[in-house]
C-alpha positions, 0 to 999 in steps of 0.5 A, spaced: 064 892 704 067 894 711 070 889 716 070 891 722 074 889 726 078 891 733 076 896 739 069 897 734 062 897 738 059 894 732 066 889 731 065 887 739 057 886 738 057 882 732 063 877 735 060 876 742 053 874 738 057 869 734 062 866 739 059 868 746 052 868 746 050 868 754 056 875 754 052 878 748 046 878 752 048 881 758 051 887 754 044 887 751 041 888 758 046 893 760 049 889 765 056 889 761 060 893 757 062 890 751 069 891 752 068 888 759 065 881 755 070 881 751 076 881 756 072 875 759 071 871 753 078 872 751 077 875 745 082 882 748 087 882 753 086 886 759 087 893 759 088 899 765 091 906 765 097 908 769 099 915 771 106 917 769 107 921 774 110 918 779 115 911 780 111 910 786 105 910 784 106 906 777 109 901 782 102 901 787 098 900 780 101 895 777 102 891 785 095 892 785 093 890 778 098 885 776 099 877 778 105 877 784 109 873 779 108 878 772 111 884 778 118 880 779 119 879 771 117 885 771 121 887 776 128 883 774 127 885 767 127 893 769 133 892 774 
């Protein structure tokens, strides 16, 4: 027998059925993907895209995308 596990559709399903009923239903009804159920019922972390092409616009998205205190760690670690 296969264990899905991870990234899977089926995986995330089946989690937020178990564990997250109200989030599983609002998957069903399409109101939600279920990455977006599982981020917020905490069984991943939040991901996001950064393009690589520019200092300033890597620094744009993460001022944007990241808490103000997770920028200054990020930014005493890179200098």
């Amino acid at each position: 027998m296969t264990v899905h596990r991870g990234t899977s559709r089926r995986y995330a399903l089946n989690r937020l059925e178990r564990d997250a009923p109200e989030l599983y239903q609002q998957v069903v009804q399409k109101k939600m993907t279920a990455h977006a159920a599982m981020v917020q019922a905490g069984f991943r972390p939040p991901t996001f895209t950064v393009r690589a092409d520019s200092a300033e616009q890597v620094a744009e998205t993460l001022k944007r995308r990241l808490p103000p205190e997770m920028v200054a760690e990020l930014a005493a670690k890179l200098a």
